[in-house]
N, C-alpha and C positions, 0 to 999 in steps of 0.2 A: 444137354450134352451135345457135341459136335461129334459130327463122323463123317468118313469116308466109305463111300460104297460104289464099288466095281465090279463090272458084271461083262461076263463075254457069252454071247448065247447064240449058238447055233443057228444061222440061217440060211441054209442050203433046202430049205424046205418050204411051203407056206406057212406049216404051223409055226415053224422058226422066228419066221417072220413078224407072225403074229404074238409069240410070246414075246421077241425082243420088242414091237410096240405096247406090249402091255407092262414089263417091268421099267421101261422108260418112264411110262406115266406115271408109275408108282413115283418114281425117283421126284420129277419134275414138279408134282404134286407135294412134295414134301420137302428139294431145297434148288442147291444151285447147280448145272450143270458145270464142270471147267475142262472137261474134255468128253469125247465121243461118248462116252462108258462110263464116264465117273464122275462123281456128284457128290457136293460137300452140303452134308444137311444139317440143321439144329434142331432138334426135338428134345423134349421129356421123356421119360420112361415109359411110359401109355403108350405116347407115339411109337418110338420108336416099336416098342411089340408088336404093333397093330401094321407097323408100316414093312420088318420083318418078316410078319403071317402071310402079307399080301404078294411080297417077290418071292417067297417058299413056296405061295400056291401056283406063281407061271413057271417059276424055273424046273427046268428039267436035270435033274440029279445027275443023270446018266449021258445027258450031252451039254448041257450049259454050266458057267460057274462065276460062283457069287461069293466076292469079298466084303467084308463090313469093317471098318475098324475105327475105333474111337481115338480121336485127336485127341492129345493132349489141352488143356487149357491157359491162357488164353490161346485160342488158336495162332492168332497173329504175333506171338510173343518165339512161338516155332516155325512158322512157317515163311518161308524163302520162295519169291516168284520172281521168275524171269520171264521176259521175252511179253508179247501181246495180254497184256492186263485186264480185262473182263469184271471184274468181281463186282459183287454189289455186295454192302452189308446192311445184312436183314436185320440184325441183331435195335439195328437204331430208326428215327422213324427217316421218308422217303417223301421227298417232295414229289408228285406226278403232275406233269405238267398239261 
């Protein structure tokens, strides 16, 4: 499944700071960044639970907030980009040079 996950977290504090580096790595760890906060990832249902459990245990309920939402399929079949183009697709294999 694809999804979109955004996240606005609180950081006017140290600890702030330090959750918003730890829910990043979640993200980063599991797909593609395309802006500051938001991250288009591909997982399985496993994953996804696992990757879920893990920004529910840094985010703070009561001052951060966290959206998830599943794209439709194929992604690139909806999706519309303009402007500075980045993307990589993981979906297929990747020459590294």
């Amino acid at each position: 499944m694809q999804i979109l996950v955004c996240y606005d977290v609180a950081t006017d504090t140290a600890a702030g700071r330090k959750r918003l580096r730890k829910v990043a790595r979640v993200c980063v760890d599991h797909g593609q960044r395309v802006q500051k906060s938001v991250f288009e990832i591909s997982v399985n249902q496993v994953q996804y639970e696992q990757m879920l459990h893990r920004l529910l245990e840094f985010i703070d309920q009561e001052e951060d907030s966290l959206r998830v939402y599943r794209l439709r399929e194929p992604k690139e079949r909806y999706l519309k980009e303009y402007g500075v183009n980045v993307s990589v697709d993981y979906d297929h294999d990747l020459l590294m040079a």
